[in-house]
C-alpha positions as CSV (number, residue, x, y, z in Angstrom):
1,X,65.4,153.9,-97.0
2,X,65.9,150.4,-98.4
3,X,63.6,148.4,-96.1
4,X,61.4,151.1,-96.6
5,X,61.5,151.1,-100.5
6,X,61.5,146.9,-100.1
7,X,58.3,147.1,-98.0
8,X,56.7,149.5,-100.9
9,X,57.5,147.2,-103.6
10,X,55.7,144.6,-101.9
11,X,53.2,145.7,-100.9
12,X,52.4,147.1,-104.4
13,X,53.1,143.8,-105.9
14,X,50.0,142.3,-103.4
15,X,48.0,145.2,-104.9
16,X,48.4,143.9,-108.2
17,X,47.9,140.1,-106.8
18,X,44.9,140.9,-105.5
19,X,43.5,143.0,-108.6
20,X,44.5,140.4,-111.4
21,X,42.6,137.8,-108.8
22,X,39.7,139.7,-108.9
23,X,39.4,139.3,-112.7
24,X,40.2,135.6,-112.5
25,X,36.4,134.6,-112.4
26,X,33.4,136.2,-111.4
27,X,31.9,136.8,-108.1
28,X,32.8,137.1,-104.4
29,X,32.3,134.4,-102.2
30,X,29.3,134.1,-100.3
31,X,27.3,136.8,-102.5
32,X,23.3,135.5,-102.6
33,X,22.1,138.4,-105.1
34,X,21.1,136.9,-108.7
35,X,23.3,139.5,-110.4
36,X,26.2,137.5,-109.0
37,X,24.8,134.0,-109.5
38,X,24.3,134.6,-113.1
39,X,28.1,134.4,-113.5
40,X,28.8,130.9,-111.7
41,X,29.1,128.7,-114.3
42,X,31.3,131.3,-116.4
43,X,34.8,130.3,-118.2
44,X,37.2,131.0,-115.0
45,X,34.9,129.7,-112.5
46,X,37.4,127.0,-112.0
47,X,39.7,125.3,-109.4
48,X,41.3,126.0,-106.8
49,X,39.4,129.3,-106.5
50,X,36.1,129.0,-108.0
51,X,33.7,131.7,-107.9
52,X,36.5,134.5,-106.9
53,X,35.5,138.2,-107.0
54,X,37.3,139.8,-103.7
55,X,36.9,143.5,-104.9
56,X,33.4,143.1,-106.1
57,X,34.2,144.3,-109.6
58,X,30.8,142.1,-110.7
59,X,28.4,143.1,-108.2
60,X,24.8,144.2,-109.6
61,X,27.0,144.0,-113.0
62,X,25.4,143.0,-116.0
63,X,26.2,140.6,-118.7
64,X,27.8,143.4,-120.2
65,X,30.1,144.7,-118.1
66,X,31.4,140.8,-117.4
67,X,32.3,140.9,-120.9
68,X,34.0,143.9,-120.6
69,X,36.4,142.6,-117.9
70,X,36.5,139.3,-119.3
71,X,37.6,141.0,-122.7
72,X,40.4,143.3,-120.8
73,X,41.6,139.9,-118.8
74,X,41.9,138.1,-121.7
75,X,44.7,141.2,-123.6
76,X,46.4,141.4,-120.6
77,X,47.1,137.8,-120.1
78,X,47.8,137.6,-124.5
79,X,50.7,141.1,-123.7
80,X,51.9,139.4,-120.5
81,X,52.6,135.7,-122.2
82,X,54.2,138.0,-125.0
83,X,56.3,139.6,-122.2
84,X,57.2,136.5,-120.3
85,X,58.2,134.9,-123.6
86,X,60.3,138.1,-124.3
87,X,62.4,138.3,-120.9
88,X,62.9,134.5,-120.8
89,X,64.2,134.5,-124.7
90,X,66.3,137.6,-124.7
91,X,67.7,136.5,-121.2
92,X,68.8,132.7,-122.7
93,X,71.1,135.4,-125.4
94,X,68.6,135.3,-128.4
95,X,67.9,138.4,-130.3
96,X,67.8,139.5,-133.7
97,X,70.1,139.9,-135.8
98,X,71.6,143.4,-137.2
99,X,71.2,146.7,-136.1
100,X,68.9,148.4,-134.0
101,X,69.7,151.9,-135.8
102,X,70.9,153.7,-138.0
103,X,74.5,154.3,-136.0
104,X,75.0,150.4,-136.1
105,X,73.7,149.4,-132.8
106,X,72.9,145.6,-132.2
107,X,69.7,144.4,-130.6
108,X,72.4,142.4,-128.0
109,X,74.3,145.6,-127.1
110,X,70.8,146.3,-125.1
111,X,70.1,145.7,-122.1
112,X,67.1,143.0,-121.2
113,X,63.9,143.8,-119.4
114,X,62.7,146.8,-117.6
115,X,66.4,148.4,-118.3
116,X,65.7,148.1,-122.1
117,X,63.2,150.9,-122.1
118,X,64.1,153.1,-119.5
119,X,68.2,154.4,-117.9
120,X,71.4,155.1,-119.0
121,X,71.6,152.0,-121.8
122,X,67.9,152.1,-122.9
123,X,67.1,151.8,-126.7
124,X,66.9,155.3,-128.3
125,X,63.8,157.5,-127.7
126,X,63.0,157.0,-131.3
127,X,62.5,153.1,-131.1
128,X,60.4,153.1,-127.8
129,X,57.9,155.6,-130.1
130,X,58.4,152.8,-132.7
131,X,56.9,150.3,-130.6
132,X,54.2,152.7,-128.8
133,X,53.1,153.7,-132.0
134,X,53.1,150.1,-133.1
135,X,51.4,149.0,-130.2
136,X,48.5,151.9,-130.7
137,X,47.6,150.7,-133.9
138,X,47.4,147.3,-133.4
139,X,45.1,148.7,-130.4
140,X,42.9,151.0,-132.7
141,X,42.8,149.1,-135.9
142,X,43.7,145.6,-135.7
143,X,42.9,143.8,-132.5
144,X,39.0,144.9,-132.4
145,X,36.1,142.6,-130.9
146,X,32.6,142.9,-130.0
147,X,34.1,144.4,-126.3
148,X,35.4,147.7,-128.2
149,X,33.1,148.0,-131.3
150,X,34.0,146.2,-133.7
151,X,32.0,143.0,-135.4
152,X,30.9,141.0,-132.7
153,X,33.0,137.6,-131.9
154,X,32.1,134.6,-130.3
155,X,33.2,135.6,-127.3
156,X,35.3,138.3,-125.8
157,X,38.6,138.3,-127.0
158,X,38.2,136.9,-130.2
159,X,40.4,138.7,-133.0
160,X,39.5,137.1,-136.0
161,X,37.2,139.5,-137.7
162,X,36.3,137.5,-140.1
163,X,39.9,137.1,-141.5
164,X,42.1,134.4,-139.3
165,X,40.7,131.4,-138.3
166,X,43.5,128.8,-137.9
167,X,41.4,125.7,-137.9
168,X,38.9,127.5,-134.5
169,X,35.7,126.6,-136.3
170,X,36.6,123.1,-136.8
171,X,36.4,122.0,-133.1
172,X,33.6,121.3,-131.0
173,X,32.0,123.6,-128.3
174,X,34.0,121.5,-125.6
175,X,37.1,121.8,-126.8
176,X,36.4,125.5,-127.9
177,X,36.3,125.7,-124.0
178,X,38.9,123.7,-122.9
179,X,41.1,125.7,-125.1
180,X,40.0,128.7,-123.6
181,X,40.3,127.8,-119.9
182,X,44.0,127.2,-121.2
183,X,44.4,130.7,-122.8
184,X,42.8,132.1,-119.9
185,X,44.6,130.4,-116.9
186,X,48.5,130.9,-118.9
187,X,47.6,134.4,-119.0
188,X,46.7,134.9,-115.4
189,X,50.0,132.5,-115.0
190,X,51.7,134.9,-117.2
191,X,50.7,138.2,-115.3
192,X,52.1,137.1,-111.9
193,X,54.8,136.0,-113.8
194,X,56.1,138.8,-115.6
195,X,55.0,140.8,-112.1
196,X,57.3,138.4,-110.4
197,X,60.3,139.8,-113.0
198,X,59.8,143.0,-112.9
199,X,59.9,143.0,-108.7
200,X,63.1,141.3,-108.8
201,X,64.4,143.0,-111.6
202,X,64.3,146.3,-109.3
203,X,65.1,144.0,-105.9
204,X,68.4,144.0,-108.2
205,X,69.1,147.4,-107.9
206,X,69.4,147.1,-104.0
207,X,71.5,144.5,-103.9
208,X,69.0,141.6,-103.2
209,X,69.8,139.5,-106.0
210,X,67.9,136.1,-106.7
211,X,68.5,133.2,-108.5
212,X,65.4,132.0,-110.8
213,X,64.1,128.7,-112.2
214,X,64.8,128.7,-115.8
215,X,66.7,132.4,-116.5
216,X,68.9,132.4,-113.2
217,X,69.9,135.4,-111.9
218,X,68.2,139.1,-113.4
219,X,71.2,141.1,-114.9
């Protein structure tokens, strides 16, 4: 049942390999039509892969649809750095300070990771609807770009609506780019990464217990 349960877990974790790939830049290798050409010189067309697109998400797509993707590559990689961050923080022994309810629980008396939100010593049904809830309006209301209707950005993913701006508009076009290569390529880093936790947090629970760069081994 083990090796059996080990195999699954893997081979899941490839699934999700392969799928964040396919977001990484657009186009599959060796594709000739025009639709797929339009997208070459795209942000994410980089090294080592280039022009990568092995489930065909952007065949006969239009520039719409690649902006769609692009937008929805771009959150993920923004949660999944948040998430990194998280496990990597709260594993070092930082958390906040006081009580996590109303009976006088610390944040520390928590488990980290996965086993934070769900078993025997996850936080209290009411605080996971907390952060859902949370998490839905910064969803609905909040973090809104041209790619889910709200006033259109410079490109997908931008957030500022008009409001934040952090010094964006004083850089040039190439470093608007660079900078956003760099978002773009921590977030895919980040999205493996957390992956990468969240297999070996479980890989725990049968025994096969590894020792990490950075946060040792996953309690």
């Amino acid at each position: 049942i083990e090796t059996k349960l080990i195999q699954t877990m893997f081979k899941l974790a490839a699934l999700a390999l392969i799928g964040s790939a396919a977001a990484f830049a657009p186009a599959q290798q060796g594709a000739s039509s025009t639709a797929l050409k339009a997208f070459e010189s795209e942000l994410g067309a980089q090294p080592p892969l280039g022009f990568f697109d092995p489930l065909g998400l952007l065949e006969d797509a239009d520039q719409e649809r690649f902006d769609r993707l692009r937008y929805v590559e771009v959150k993920h990689g923004r949660i999944c750095m948040l998430a990194f961050l998280g496990q990597i923080t709260t594993r070092a022994g930082i958390h906040l300070d006081g009580a996590i309810n109303n009976a006088g629980d610390s944040f520390d008396s928590f488990p980290n990771g996965l086993a934070a939100i769900q078993g025997p010593s996850a936080i209290p049904q009411e605080g996971l609807l907390q952060i859902v809830a949370f998490v839905g309006a910064l969803e609905l209301f909040v973090m809104k770009d041209s790619a889910n209707g709200a006033e259109p950005g410079e490109f997908p993913g931008d957030f500022r609506n008009g409001a934040l701006d952090f010094g964006w508009d004083t850089f040039d076009e190439e470093t608007k780019r660079a900078k956003r290569a760099i978002e773009l390529n921590n977030g895919r880093a980040a999205m493996m990464g957390i992956l990468g936790l969240m297999v070996h947090e479980k890989l725990n629970e049968i025994d096969m217990v590894a020792d990490l760069p950075i946060i040792g081994a996953l309690q």
